[in-house]
C-alpha positions as CSV (number, residue, x, y, z in Angstrom):
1,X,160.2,109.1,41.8
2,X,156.6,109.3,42.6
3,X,156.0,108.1,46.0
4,X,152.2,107.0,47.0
5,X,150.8,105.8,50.4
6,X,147.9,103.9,50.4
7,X,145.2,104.0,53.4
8,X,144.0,100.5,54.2
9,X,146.0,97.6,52.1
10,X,143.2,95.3,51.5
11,X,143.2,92.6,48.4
12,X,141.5,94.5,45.5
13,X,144.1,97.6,46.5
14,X,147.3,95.2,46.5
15,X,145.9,94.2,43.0
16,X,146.2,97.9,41.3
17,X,149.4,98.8,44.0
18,X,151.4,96.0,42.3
19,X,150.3,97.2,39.1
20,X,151.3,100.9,39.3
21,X,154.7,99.8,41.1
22,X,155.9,97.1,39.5
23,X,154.9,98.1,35.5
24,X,156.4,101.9,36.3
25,X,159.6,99.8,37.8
26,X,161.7,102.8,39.9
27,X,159.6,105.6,39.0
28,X,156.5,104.8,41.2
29,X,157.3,103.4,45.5
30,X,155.0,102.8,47.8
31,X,156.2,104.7,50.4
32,X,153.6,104.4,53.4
33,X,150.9,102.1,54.6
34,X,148.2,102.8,57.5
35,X,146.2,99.6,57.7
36,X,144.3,98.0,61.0
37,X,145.9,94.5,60.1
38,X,149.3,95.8,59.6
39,X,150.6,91.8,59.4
40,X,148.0,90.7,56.7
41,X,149.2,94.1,54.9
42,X,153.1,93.2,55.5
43,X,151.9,89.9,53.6
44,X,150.2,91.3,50.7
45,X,153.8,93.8,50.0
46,X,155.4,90.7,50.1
47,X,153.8,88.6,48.1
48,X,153.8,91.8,45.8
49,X,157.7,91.2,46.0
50,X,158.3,94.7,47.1
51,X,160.5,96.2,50.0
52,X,158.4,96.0,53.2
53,X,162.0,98.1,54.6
54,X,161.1,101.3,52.5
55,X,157.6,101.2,53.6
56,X,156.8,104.0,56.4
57,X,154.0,102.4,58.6
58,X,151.1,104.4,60.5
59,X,148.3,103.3,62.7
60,X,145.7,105.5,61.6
61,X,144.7,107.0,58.5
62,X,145.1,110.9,60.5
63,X,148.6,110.0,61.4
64,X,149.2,109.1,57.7
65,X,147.9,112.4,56.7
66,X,150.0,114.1,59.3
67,X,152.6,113.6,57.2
68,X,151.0,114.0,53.5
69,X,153.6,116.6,52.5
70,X,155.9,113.3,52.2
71,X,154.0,111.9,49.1
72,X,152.8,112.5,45.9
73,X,149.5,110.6,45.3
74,X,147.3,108.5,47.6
75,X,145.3,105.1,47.6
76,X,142.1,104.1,49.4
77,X,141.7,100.7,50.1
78,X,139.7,100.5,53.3
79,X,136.3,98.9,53.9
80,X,134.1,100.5,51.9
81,X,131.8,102.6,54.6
82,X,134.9,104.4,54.7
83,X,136.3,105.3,51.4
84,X,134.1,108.8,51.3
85,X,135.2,110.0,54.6
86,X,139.2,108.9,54.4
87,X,138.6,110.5,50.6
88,X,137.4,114.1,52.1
89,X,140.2,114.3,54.3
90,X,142.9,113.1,51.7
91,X,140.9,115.8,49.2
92,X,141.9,118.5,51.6
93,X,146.2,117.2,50.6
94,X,144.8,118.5,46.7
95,X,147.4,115.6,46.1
96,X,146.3,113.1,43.4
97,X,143.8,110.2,44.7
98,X,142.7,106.6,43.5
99,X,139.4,105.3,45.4
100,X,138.7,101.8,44.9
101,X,134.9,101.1,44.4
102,X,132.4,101.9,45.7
103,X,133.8,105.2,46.1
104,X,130.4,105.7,48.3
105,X,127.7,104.0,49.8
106,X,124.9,106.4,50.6
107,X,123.3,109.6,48.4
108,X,124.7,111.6,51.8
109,X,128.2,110.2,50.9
110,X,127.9,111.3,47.0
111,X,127.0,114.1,48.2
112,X,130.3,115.0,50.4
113,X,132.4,113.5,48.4
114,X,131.4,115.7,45.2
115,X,131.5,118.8,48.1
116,X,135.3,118.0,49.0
117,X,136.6,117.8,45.5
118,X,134.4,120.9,44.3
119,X,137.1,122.6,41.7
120,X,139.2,119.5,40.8
């Protein structure tokens, strides 16, 4: 089973979070959430149709990361001023990493973001 946490749950994430959950059927959970508006995220899973009891929930995207050992791949679906940093600390995991668009919003933010996944 290939369990994923996503950082921020936000509409355009739910979107490809149903898709890689429900089309993969048991082999893919989301496993953990840290969103700011944890209730309009607990809305989103549900209307997903998809156990909001075997989701983990954290508060911040560092106490998510705490515990990155626990998962196997990673979504960003925060505002977008803060895909590129969220990305650089989720690039330190090396774990596998979808980041909705923009994945930056600034040359300075293309620019760390191709320094944190130098190699991969």
């Amino acid at each position: 089973m290939v369990r994923l946490a996503a950082i921020g749950f936000g509409g355009r994430l739910c979107g490809m979070g149903r898709g890689m959950c429900k089309d993969c059927g048991d082999e893919v959970k989301m496993a953990a959430i840290a969103d700011v508006a944890r209730e309009a995220a607990a809305k989103r899973l549900e209307a997903m149709k998809l156990p909001a009891e075997d989701v983990t929930w954290y508060d911040s995207d560092d106490a998510l990361l705490a515990h990155a050992g626990e998962f196997d791949g990673f979504l960003i679906g925060t505002r977008c001023h803060l895909h590129t940093p969220i990305a650089c600390k989720v690039a330190k995991t090396g774990k596998p990493l979808f980041l909705e668009k923009p994945v930056a919003i600034s040359r300075e933010q293309l620019a760390q973001l191709r320094e944190a996944f130098k190699g991969r």
